[in-house]
Phi, psi and omega in degrees: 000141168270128153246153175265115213231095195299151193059163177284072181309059206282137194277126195299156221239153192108192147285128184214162190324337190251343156294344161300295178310308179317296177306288193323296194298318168273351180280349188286321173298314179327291207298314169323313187295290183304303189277011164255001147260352198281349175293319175313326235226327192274351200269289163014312181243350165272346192263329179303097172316334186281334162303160170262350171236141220228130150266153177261072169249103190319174173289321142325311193266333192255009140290301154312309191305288183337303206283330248235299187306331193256350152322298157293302171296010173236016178267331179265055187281316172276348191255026207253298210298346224278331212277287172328280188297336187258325152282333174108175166293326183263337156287333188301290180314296177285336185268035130319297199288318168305325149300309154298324154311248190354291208303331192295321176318295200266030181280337171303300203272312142340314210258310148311312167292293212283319177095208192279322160343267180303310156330321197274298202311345197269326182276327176283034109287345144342280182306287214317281187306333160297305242286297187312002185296286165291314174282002169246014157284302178322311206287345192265339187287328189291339182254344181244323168274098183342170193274332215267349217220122184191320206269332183290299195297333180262345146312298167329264238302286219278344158284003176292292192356273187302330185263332146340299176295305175305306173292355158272000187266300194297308175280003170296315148344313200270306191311289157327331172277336189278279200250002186081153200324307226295350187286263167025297174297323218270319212267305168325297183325305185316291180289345135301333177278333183301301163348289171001278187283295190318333189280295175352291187303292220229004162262141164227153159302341175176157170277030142297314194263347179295117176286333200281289230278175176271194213279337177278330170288326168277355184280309191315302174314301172298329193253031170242006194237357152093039168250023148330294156211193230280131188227168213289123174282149211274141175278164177261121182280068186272009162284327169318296200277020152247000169259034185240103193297306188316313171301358209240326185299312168319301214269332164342288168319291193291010175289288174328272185311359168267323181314296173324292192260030165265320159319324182285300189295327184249341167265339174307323164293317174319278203307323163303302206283292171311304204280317206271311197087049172243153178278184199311299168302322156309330176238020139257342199252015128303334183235025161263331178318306219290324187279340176276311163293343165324305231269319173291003150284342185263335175307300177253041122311295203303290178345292201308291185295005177243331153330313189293308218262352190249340168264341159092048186252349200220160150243195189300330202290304199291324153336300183301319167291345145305284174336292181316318198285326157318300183292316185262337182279310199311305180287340178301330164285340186284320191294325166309308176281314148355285184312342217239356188292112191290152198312109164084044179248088336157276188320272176328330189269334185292321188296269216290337161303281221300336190292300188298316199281304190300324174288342190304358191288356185287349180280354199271347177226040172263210179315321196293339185266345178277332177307326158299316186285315214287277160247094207304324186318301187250027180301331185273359151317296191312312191265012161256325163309310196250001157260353065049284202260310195303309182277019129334308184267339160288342172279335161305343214252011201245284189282024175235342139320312197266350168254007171272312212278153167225351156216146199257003168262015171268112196296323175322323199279299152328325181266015153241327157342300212287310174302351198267286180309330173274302157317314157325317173309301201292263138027305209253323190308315211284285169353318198289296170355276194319318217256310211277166179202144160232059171264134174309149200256124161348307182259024177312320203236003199289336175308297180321130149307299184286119190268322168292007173248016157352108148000152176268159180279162155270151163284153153243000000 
């Protein structure tokens, strides 16, 4: 994105609090991310009868548990942001991670006592607590990353995800073999509570609020983000932002892209394992590719689209609207072409996983930047909303997995699975086409009095 900054806002040289912050922001999506998958990968070996401590748990039931985490999380999706703005960013974000940290230390024992029951209560208290993740991220990105640094630094931060997944897909493998599931648990934990303390010390809420940074790094930051002084707070216009077609196009998208790649993300070890026939190890570090291409694919996406919007070859809208679609039609063909692998080409189905997940990186400079564009003022509202009805559809696309498949070693049965997830793709992405836009919404600013602590504008 371009912005217009009246004067010159010269940027200070170096490393400086907010690439502290920045890193500190990405490791919480890594850790979050790694204990909102780790279940996937862990069930796998908690379900293995070749173990000595073992669950006998139906297909159905270890479809709620995957499932069970987004119960919680979708309940404070709205009251997540509402939270974010009014408290800031950095209590929400740590007591996410720290929750989840606890809990992940006591799910091995839990998981013993309680059986699946008390597993399902640990993970939507999972969620419940994830739920502050993106809107107190959004909230954190608006106070701490320059208008001019907008497209690196937050890529770095939200692309922590994706890499997150991946490296719990790979050492979860390891881990299990080494020490049995139950490490998988031992290790989240750890490293989230180490996160804790590292945020305690050196996270701030803004660089207001930074005891570390200096006085020249914060002028830069306010005054590319149009906080020089002091400004009146906005009340939340929400019958607007609920009439708001574009936003509703947005929340389409991110509907589409939670269905795909939540399907993927919580059945993709299943698939390996049953279909493919890979051992434990062998199906973590194979079904960490699709997040690793993922996670190397959103730099240049993100380049790429401000390469578009800084040459004017595009206008802002329409960027957004490539992008999205390069992430939801590409894997909907991939996947498509998935179905079509012939029975025990091993090699081809793994190629055709990592293809569909990995281009899936066009959402990050899709519906997630129109969430930012349409009113930045109220981004962690936008993004509490619409993560709100998307993770509706992850707790759907998990069970509604476990009543398609009925034997998980039928490749057939996976290929409507598969077919399924490519319509939904096709289906929300084109809604997105038609409706979105990302020119700022009138009632982004309609509050202000002083037209001069305006936000800065975007070019379209």
């Amino acid at each position: 994105m371009v912005a217009i900054v009246e004067g010159e806002n010269l940027r200070p040289r170096g490393l400086g609090v907010r690439h502290v912050q920045t890193f500190l922001l990405f490791m919480a999506m890594l850790l979050a991310f790694s204990m909102r998958v780790n279940m996937s990968m862990a069930i796998v070996d908690m379900t293995n009868e070749k173990n000595d401590t073992y669950f006998d748990w139906s297909y159905s039931i270890q479809s709620m548990i995957l499932s069970s985490f987004f119960w919680g999380y979708v309940i404070l999706q709205i009251p997540g942001g509402v939270l974010a703005r009014r408290f800031g960013g950095k209590v929400l974000i740590t007591i996410s991670v720290s929750v989840n940290s606890l809990l992940s230390l006591f799910m091995p024992i839990l998981a013993k006592v309680g059986g699946w029951q008390l597993v399902i209560v640990c993970r939507f208290l999972q969620g419940l607590t994830q739920a502050f993740v993106y809107p107190s991220m959004h909230h954190l990105v608006s106070q701490w990353v320059p208008l001019e640094e907008k497209g690196t630094l937050t890529t770095i931060i939200y692309a922590g995800a994706q890499l997150g997944i991946a490296l719990q897909l790979i050492a979860a493998g390891f881990l299990a073999e080494a020490w049995g599931w139950q490490a998988i648990f031992y290790t989240n934990g750890a490293l989230g509570l180490v996160w804790m303390v590292a945020y305690l010390f050196l996270g701030a809420g803004s660089p207001e609020d930074s005891k570390y940074i200096s006085e020249e790094e914060s002028l830069y930051i306010r005054t590319s983000l149009g906080r020089v002084e002091e400004r009146k707070p906005l009340k939340t216009p929400w019958t607007k932002i609920l009439l708001c077609l574009p936003l509703w196009a947005a929340i389409i998208g991110h509907c589409g892209q939670n269905w795909g790649f939540f399907t993927l993300m919580t059945e993709m070890p299943t698939y390996m394992a049953k279909v493919l026939g890979m051992n434990l190890t062998q199906n973590g570090v194979l079904s960490s590719l699709p997040y690793l291409a993922m996670y190397a694919l959103s730099f240049p996406m993100g380049i790429m689209t401000d390469v578009i919007v800084r040459k004017k070859w595009l206008s802002v809208s329409n960027t957004r609207k490539l992008s999205n679609t390069i992430g939801l039609w590409g894997p909907a063909i991939a996947l498509i072409g998935l179905s079509y692998i012939p029975e025990g080409n091993m090699t081809l189905a793994v190629v055709m996983l990592t293809v569909s997940v990995g281009i899936n990186a066009g959402q990050y400079t899709g519906y997630l930047l129109v969430l930012n564009d349409l009113a930045p003022n109220f981004s962690a509202n936008l993004m509490g909303i619409s993560n709100f009805f998307a993770n509706i559809i992850s707790i759907i696309a998990p069970l509604v997995c476990g009543a398609v498949i009925q034997d998980e070693s039928d490749p057939n049965e996976w290929r409507k699975v598969f077919f399924l997830a490519s319509a939904v793709y096709f289906f929300t992405n084109l809604f997105f086409i038609l409706f979105a836009t990302s020119e700022r919404q009138p009632w982004n600013d309609e509050e202000e009095i002083d037209a001069e602590n305006k936000e800065p504008e975007i070019k379209k």
